[in-house]
Each structure stands twice: as structure tokens, then as C-alpha cells.
C-alpha positions, 0 to 999 in steps of 0.5 A: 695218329689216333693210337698217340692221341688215345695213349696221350688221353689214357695217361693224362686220364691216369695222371689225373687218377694218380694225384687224387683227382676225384672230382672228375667222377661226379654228377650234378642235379639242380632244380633252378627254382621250384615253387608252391603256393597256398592261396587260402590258408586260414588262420584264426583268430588270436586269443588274448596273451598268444604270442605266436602261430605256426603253419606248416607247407608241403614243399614238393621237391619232385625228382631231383635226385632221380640222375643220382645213383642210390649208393653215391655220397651225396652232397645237397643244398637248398637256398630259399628264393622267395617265401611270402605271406600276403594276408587279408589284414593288417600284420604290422603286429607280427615283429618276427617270422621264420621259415625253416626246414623240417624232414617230414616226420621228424622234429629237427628244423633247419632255419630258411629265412627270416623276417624282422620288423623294421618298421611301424607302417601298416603292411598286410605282406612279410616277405622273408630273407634267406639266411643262406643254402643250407645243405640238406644231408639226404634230405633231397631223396625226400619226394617233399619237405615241410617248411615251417612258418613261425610268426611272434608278435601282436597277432591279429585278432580276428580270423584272417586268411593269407596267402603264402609262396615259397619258391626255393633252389634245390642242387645236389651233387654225386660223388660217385669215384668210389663206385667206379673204382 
């Protein structure tokens, strides 16, 4: 009884192999939700005429990749949860921010999330909206990755200080069929 049962698996199994199957061969690893906060970032004051800031954030990624083997084709995604500037002044001025992406050490920037002003009130909070998952390539073998804050507008005059909170969804999937077979 068990032998007909092993033998109906082994030919389901090569049934499978036979019509390109390869999805059965994969792991996946997926970090729900990992976040960073910097409670005291320090920005100066704007000179006159200086239309935008930028401030870079180490974002840990710690070791989602470690379940993947080294020489797997891998596919990776990273979706922006949350990324909030909460500011000791008033930053009604600023009309658009972004977050993006960058490899630490490269030039290259992937866009995150944005922020656009919809309103006049004042706020001393931007909380900016994912643009989607973007997919990272091998970025997830990185032990961190930098996310770069741009803001564009009438920026405050006066040295300010915020604090800024990124939470984001890292998953990374393994194809590994062409290293079983």
C-alpha cells in the first residue's frame, strides 16, 4: 500500500517536472515590517533663494537574505510602509518631498514615496505615500540601504530639528530549480 502511494507521489512529482513546473523549487523570505527612527536630526537654516534639502537615513535590512542560497536567481521587493517627518517648526512651506532608495555607495536612486501639498494649513508633519513595491534586484543582499529625503519649497529659515521614521516591507523569493537539477 505505501510502495502504490510513493510510486503515485514520484509520478505526480515528475509529471510536474515535465510541464515546467518550476515554482515548486523556491524559498521565500519576508520581513513584514522593519522600521528606523532618527529622533534628532538637525537641519540648518535656509539661506535665502535655497529651494530644497536633502538628508540621508541608513535603513537596516538585517538578514532577510540569510534563508537564500548564494547562487539562487533572486527576486526582491521593497514596499514603503510608512516615512514621517515630524518637525520642530512650521513646514507648510515645503510643497513636495520624496524618499527614494539608494545602494549604499552608488548614485542610482529608486523613488519610494512622496508627499505633495494639498493644503495651506500649517503642519509641523509630512507623512509620505508609497509609490508602490519597487523591486530591489540584489539590493536585499545589502546589510543596509540608504533612503534619501529630498524636500522642495519655502524651507524654514531657522535651524529646526525633526524627527523622521521609516518603516518599510522587505520579501525576497529564490528560485533555486536550476541548482536542484
Amino acid at each position: 500500500m505505501r510502495t502504490n502511494a510513493f510510486r503515485a507521489a514520484l509520478l505526480g512529482a515528475l509529471a510536474l517536472l515535465t510541464t515546467g513546473c518550476e515554482s515548486l523549487f523556491f524559498i521565500e523570505a519576508e520581513a513584514e515590517e522593519i522600521c528606523k527612527t532618527q529622533p534628532n536630526v538637525d537641519f540648518p537654516g535656509a539661506p535665502p533663494l535655497t529651494l530644497s534639502l536633502e538628508h540621508t537615513l541608513e535603513f537596516p535590512l538585517g538578514d532577510v537574505d540569510a534563508p537564500l542560497p548564494e547562487d539562487a536567481d533572486v527576486e526582491t521587493e521593497l514596499k514603503l510602509k510608512v516615512f514621517e517627518v515630524t518637525a520642530s517648526t512650521d513646514l507648510s512651506g515645503i510643497e513636495r518631498a520624496s524618499v527614494s532608495v539608494r545602494k549604499p555607495g552608488s548614485s542610482e536612486e529608486i523613488l519610494l514615496g512622496e508627499f505633495h501639498r494639498t493644503s495651506t494649513a500649517p503642519t509641523r508633519t509630512l507623512r509620505l505615500t508609497s509609490s508602490g513595491a519597487v523591486d530591489l534586484l540584489d539590493l536585499s543582499r545589502e546589510d543596509s540601504l540608504d533612503f534619501v529625503f529630498e524636500a522642495r519649497g519655502s524651507l524654514p529659515t531657522e535651524d529646526w530639528s525633526a524627527k523622521l521614521q521609516a518603516c518599510a516591507g522587505v520579501r525576497a523569493k529564490a528560485n533555486y530549480f536550476d541548482l536542484v537539477f
